[in-house]
C-alpha positions as CSV (number, residue, x, y, z in Angstrom):
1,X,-10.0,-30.6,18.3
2,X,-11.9,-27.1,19.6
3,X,-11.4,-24.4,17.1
4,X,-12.6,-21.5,19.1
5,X,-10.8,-20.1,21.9
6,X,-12.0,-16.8,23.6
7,X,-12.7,-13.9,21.9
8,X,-10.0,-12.0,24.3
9,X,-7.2,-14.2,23.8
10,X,-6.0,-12.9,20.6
11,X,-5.2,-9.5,21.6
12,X,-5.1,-6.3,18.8
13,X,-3.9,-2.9,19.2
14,X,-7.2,-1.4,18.2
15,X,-4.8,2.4,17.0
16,X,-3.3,0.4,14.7
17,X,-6.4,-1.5,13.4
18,X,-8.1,1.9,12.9
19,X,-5.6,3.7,11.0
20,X,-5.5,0.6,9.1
21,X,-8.9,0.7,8.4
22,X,-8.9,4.1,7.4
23,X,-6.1,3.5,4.7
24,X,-8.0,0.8,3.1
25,X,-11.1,2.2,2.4
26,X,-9.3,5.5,1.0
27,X,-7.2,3.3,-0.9
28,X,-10.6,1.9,-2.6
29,X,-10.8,5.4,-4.2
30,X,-7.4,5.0,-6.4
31,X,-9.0,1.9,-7.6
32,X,-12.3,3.0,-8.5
33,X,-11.0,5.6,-9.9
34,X,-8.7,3.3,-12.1
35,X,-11.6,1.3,-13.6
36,X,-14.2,3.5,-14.0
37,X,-12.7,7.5,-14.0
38,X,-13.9,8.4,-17.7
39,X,-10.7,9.5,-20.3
40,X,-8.4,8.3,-17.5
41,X,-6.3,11.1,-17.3
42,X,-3.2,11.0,-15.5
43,X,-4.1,13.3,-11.9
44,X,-0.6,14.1,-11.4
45,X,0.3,15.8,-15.0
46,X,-0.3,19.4,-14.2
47,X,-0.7,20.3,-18.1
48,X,-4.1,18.4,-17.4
49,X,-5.2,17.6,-13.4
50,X,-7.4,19.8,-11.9
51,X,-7.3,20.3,-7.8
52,X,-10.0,17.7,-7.5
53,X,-8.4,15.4,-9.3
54,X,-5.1,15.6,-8.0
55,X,-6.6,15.7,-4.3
56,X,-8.1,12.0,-5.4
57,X,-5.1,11.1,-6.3
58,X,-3.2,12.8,-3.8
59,X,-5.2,11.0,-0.6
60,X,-4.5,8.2,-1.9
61,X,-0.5,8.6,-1.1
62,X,-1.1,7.6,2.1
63,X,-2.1,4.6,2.0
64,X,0.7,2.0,0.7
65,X,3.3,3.7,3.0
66,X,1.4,3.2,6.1
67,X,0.3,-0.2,5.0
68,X,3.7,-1.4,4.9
69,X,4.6,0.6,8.0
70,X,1.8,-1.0,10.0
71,X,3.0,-4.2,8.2
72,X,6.2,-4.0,9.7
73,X,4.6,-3.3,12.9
74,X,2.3,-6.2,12.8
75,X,5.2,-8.8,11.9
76,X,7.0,-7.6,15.7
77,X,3.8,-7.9,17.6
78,X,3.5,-11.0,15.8
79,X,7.3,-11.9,16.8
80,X,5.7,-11.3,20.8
81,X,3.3,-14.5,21.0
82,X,6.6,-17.1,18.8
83,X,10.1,-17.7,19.2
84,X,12.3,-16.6,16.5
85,X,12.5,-19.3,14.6
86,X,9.1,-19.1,14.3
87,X,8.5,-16.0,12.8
88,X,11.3,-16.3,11.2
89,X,9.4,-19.2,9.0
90,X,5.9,-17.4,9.5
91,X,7.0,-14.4,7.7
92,X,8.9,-16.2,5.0
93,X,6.0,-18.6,4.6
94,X,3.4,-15.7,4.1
95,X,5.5,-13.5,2.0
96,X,5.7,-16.0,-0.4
97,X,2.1,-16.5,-0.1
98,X,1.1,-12.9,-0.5
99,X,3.4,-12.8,-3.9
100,X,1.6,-15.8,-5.5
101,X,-1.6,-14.1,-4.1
102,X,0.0,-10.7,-6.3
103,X,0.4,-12.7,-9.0
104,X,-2.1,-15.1,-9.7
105,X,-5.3,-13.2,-7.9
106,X,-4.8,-9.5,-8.0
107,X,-3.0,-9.3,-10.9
108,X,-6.8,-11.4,-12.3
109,X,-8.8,-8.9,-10.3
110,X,-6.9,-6.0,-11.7
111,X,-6.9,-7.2,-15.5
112,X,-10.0,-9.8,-15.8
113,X,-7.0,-11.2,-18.8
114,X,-7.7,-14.9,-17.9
115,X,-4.8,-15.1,-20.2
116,X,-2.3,-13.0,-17.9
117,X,-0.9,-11.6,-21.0
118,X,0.4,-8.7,-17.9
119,X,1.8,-9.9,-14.4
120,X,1.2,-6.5,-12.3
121,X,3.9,-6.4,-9.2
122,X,2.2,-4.0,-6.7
123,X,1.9,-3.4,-2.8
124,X,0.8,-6.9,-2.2
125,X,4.6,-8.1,-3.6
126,X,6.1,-5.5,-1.6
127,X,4.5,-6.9,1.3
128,X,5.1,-9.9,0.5
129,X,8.8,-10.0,-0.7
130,X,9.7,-7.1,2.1
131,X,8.2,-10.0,4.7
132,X,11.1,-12.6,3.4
133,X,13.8,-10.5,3.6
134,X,12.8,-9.1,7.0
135,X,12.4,-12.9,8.3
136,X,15.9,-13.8,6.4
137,X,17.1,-11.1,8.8
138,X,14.7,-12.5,11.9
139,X,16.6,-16.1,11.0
140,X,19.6,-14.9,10.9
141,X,19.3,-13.1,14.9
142,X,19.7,-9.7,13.4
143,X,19.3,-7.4,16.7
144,X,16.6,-4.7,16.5
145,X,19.4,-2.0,16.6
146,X,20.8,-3.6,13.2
147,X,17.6,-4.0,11.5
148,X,16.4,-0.5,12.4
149,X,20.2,0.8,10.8
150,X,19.3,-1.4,7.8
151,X,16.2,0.1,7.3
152,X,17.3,3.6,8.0
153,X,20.2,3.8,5.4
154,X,17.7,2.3,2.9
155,X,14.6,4.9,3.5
156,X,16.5,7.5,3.9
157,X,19.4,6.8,1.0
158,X,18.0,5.5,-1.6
159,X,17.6,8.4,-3.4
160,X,21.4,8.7,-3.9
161,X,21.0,7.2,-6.8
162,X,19.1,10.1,-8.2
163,X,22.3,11.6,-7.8
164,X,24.5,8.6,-8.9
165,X,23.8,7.9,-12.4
166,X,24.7,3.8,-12.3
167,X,24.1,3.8,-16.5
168,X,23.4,0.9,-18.4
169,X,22.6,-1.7,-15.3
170,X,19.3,0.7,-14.8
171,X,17.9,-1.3,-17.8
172,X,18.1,-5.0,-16.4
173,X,15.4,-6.8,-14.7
174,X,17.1,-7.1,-11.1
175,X,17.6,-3.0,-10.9
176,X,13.9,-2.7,-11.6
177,X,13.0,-5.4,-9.3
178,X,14.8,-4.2,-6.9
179,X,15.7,-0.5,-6.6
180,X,13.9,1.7,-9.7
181,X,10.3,0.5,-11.4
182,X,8.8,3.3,-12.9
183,X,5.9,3.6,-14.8
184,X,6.4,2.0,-18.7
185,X,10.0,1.5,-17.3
186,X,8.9,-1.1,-15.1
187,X,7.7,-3.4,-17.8
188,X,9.7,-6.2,-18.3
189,X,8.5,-8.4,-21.4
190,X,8.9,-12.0,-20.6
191,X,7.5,-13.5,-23.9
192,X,6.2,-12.6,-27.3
193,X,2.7,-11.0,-25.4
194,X,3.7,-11.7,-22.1
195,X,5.0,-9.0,-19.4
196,X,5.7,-7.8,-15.9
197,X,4.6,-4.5,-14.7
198,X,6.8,-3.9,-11.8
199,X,5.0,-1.1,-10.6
200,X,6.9,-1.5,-6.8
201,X,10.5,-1.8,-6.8
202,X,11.1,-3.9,-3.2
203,X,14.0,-2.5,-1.7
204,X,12.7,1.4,-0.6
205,X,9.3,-0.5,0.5
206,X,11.6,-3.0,2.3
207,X,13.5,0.1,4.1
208,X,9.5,0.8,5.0
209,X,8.6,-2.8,6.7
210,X,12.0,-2.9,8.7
211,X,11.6,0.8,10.6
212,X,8.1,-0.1,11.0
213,X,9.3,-3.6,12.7
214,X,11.6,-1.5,14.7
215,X,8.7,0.7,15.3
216,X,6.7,-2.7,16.3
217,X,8.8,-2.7,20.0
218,X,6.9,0.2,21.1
219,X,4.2,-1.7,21.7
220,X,6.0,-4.0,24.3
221,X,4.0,-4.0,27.7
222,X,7.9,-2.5,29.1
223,X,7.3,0.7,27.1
224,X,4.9,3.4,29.1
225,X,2.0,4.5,26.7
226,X,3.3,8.0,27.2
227,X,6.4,7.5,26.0
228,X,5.3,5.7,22.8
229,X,3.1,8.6,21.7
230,X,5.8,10.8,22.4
231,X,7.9,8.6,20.2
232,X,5.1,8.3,17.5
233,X,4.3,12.0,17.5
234,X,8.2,13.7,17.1
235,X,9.1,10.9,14.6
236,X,5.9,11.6,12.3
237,X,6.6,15.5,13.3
238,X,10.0,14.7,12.1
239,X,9.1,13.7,8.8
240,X,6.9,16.1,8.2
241,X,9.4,19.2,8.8
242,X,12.0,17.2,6.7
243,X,9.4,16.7,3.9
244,X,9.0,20.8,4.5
245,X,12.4,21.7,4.5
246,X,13.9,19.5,1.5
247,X,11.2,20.2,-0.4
248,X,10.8,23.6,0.0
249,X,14.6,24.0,-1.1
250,X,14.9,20.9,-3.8
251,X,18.3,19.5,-1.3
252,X,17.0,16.0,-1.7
253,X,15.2,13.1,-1.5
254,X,13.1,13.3,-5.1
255,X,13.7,12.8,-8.4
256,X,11.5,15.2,-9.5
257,X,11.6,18.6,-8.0
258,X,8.9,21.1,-7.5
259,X,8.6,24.6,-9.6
260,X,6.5,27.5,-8.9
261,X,3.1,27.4,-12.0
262,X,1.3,29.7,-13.2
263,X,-1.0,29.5,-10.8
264,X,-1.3,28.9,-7.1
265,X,-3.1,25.7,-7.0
266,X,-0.7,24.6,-9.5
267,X,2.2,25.4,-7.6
268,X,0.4,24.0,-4.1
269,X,-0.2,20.5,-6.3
270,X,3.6,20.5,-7.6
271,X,5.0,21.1,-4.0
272,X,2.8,17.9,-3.1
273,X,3.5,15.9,-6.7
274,X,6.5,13.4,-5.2
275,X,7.7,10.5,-6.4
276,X,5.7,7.3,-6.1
277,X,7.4,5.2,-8.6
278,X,9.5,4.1,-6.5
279,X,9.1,5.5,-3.5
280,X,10.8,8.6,-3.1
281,X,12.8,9.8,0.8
282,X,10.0,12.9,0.2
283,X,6.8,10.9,-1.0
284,X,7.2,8.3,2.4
285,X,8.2,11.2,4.5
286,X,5.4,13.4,3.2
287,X,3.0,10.4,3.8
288,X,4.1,8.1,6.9
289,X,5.1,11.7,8.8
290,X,1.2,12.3,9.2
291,X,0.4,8.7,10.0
292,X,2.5,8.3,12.9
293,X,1.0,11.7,14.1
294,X,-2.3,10.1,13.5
295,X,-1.3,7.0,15.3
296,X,-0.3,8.7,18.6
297,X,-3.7,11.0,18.7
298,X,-6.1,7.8,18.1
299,X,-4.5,5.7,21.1
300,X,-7.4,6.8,23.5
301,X,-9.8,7.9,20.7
302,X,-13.3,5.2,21.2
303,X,-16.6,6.6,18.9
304,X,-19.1,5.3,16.3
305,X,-16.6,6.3,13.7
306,X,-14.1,4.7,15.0
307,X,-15.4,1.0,16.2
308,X,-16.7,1.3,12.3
309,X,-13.1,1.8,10.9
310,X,-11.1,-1.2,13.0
311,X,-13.3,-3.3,11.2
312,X,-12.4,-3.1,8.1
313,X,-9.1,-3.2,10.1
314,X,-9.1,-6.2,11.3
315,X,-9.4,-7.9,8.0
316,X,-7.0,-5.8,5.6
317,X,-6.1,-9.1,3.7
318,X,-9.4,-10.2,3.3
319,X,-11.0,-6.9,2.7
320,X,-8.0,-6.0,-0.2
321,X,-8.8,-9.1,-2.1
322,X,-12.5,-8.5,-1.9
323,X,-12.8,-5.1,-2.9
324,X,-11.2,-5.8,-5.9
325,X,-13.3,-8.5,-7.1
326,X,-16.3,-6.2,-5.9
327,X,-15.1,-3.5,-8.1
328,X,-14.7,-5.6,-10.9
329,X,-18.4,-7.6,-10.4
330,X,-19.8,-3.8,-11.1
331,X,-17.3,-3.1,-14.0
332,X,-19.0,-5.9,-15.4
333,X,-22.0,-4.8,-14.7
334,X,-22.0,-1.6,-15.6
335,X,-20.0,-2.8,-19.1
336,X,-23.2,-4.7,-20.1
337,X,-25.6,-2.3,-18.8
338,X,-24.4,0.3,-20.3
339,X,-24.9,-1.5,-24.0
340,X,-21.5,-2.5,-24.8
341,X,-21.0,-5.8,-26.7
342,X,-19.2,-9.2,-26.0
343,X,-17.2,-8.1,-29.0
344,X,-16.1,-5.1,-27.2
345,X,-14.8,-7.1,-23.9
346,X,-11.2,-7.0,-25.7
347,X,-9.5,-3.5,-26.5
348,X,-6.4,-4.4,-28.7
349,X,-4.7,-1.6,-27.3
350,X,-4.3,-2.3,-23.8
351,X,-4.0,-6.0,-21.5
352,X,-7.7,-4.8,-19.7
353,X,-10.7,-6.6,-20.3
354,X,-14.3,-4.8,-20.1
355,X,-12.5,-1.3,-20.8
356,X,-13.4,0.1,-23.6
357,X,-12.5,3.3,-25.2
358,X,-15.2,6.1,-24.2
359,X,-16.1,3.5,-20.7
360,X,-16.4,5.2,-17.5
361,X,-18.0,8.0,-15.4
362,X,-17.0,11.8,-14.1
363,X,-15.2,11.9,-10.5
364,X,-18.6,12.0,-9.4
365,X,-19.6,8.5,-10.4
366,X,-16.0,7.8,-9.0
367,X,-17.0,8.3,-5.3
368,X,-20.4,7.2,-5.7
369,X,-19.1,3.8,-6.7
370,X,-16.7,3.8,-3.9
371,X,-18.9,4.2,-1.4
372,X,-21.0,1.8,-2.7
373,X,-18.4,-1.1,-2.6
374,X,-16.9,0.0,0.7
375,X,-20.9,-0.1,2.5
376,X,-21.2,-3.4,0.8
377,X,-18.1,-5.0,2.2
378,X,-18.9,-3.8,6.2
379,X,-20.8,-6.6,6.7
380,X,-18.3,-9.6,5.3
381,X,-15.7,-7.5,6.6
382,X,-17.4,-7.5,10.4
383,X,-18.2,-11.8,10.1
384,X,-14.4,-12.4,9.2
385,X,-13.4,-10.2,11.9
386,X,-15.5,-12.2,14.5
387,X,-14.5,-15.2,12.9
388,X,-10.6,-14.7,13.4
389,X,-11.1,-13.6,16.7
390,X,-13.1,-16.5,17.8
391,X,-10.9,-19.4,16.0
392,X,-7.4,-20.4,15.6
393,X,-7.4,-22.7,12.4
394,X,-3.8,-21.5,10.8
395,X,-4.9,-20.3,7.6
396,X,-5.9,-17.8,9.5
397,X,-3.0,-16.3,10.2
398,X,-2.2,-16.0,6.2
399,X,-5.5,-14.3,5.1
C-alpha cells in the first residue's frame, strides 16, 4: 500500500499553526526556567519576584490557554474531513493516548524518578481528558449551539465557587480532579511514597477545548474570511475589556484579587498575578483575549519569521515531547559538568532527580539555554513536519 499522498492534500490553516508555534517555544521558557533557574524562587510571590522575573513567568500565561483553545479548534477542523462517529472515536482514542502519554512520558521527562514516586497531571491530561469528554458530547450528537452553552457556563462560571464555599467535599480526589487543583493542594498521595500532582483540574480547561471547538466552525469554507476576523478580533477584544473591567474593580472571576504595593511595578505585576491553579474566568480571559486578537491579524501575515514559527507548529505533539527530553539531556549534562556526584543524583527532599540544592543558573543562563534547545529542535521539528504532510500512516494522526 502507498504511504505518501500529495503534499497539498492534507490542508492546515497556516494562522493557527503560527500562533501555535509561537506558544510552544515561549512555553519552553517556563520549563527551562523550572530546571535550571538557580534558588527557584516562586516569580509570582511579590515579597520576592522582581519585574523580570515575573515577566518570564508572566509570558508564559499564554500559552496553555491557547493550546487548549487551538486544541479545540483543531478537533472541529478535524470533525470536517470524518463523520461523527468518527471523531467521535478519534478524539476519545487520542485523549486517552495523550493521558498515558502525561503519565508515563512527561511525567519521566519532568522528574527523571524512574521510580515515579510523583505522577504530575498537567496540560497534556487536560488535553487529553478535555478530548474524551468533548467526543462523549460529539457521540452523543450534541449540536454546536449546545456544546458552545456547555462551554460557556463552565468558562465563564466556574469561579462561583469562589464564592460558594462547598466545605469538606473540596478535600476529595474527584473535586481536585475535576474542579480545584492547586498547588500542594493538588497532591493526592496514592501510596506510602507514591502521589499525584494534579497540577490541572479538567473541568475549566474542558470549558476551554469546547468554545474553542465552537470556535473551530469558523473555519468552514461557508464563513467569509472577513467575517471570521471580525469574529476573532471583538471576541478576543471582549475578553480583554472584561479582564480590564473585573479586574480593575475585584467583581469577579479570581480567587485572588489584586491590591495596590508599594511600588508601581508591584502594583502593575499584582494587577497581572491571576489565578493559574485552576484556571481562573480572569487568567483565560487575560490570556486567550490577546490570542484571538493575534489570530485575526496573522491570517494574511507571510515573512521569514513567520514560515519559521508554523513549523514548530505543525508538530506541537512531537515538538512538546522532545523539548522536554532535550532539556533534561542538558540537565544532565550540565549536572555532571558542573562536578556534582552520582551520590548527589537523589535529593531526599524533593521527587526530582539531578537537582541538587545550590544547581542552576541566573535568568540569564535561563534564556540562553532556551534558545539553545529551541535552535536545536528546528531541524527535527521541520523533517516531521514534511513527513506528516507527505504520509498518511495513522499514527500519525496521534503524535
Amino acid at each position: 500500500m502507498a504511504t505518501t499522498i500529495s503534499a497539498t492534500t492534507k490542508h492546515r490553516i497556516e494562522s493557527i499553526d503560527i500562533l501555535r508555534g509561537l506558544v510552544m517555544l515561549i512555553m519552553a521558557i517556563d520549563h527551562v526556567r523550572d530546571v535550571f533557574h538557580l534558588g527557584q524562587p516562586e516569580p509570582t510571590n511579590l515579597a520576592i519576584t522582581t519585574p523580570i522575573l515575573f515577566f518570564t513567568r508572566w509570558i508564559t500565561h499564554f500559552c496553555a490557554p491557547t493550546f487548549v483553545f487551538l486544541s479545540g479548534m483543531s478537533a472541529y477542523l478535524a470533525g470536517m474531513r470524518r463523520t461523527r462517529n468518527e471523531l467521535s472515536v478519534f478524539l476519545i482514542k487520542r485523549g486517552l493516548w495523550l493521558i498515558v502519554v502525561e503519565v508515563v512520558f512527561i511525567t519521566f521527562a519532568i522528574t527523571l524518578n524512574p521510580l515515579y514516586n510523583v505522577l504530575i497531571l498537567q496540560v497534556i491530561w487536560a488535553i487529553g481528558g478535555s478530548m474524551v469528554l468533548l467526543g462523549l458530547l460529539v457521540r452523543l450528537k450534541t449540536p454546536l449551539t449546545v456544546i458552545g452553552i456547555i462551554g460557556a457556563i463552565i468558562f465563564f462560571g466556574h469561579n462561583i465557587l469562589d464564592i460558594v464555599n462547598p466545605g469538606p467535599i473540596t478535600a476529595t480526589i474527584g473535586w481536585k480532579l475535576f474542579l480545584s487543583a492547586a498547588g500542594f493542594n493538588g497532591f493526592v498521595q496514592i501510596g506510602s511514597n507514591h502521589y499525584v500532582l494534579i497540577a490541572y483540574a479538567l473541568l475549566p480547561w474542558t470549558g476551554v477545548m469546547l468554545l474553542g471547538y465552537v470556535f473551530g466552525s469558523l473555519y468552514k469554507s461557508s464563513v467569509s474570511a472577513v467575517k471570521r476576523r471580525k469574529t476573532l478580533l471583538y471576541s478576543g477584544l471582549g475578553l480583554l475589556a472584561l479582564f480590564l473591567i473585573f479586574r480593575a474593580f475585584n467583581i469577579y472571576g479570581d480567587p485572588s484579587p489584586w491590591s495596590v504595593q508599594k511600588t508601581t511595578a508591584l502594583s502593575i505585576i499584582s494587577f497581572l498575578n491571576t489565578t493559574k491553579y485552576p484556571c481562573s474566568l480572569l487568567y483565560l480571559s487575560m490570556t486567550i483575549g490577546p490570542s484571538l486578537v493575534l489570530l485575526a491579524s496573522i491570517e494574511t501575515v507571510k515573512n521569514r519569521f513567520t514560515s519559521i514559527i508554523i513549523v514548530y507548529g505543525n508538530v506541537p505533539f512531537f515538538y512538546y515531547v522532545c523539548h522536554w527530553y532535550l532539556i533534561q539531556t542538558i540537565h544532565v549534562i550540565v549536572f555532571f559538568a558542573k562536578g556534582y556526584s552520582t551520590s548527589q543524583i537523589v535529593n531526599p527532599k524533593i521527587p526530582f532527580l539531578f537537582s541538587p540544592a545550590g544547581f542552576g543558573f541566573n535568568l540569564l543562563g535561563v534564556y540562553l539555554i532556551w534558545l539553545v534547545v529551541i535552535v536545536i529542535l528546528y531541524l527535527p521539528c521541520r523533517w516531521f513536519s514534511k513527513y506528516k504532510k507527505t504520509h498518511q500512516q495513522w499514527w500519525l494522526s496521534y503524535i
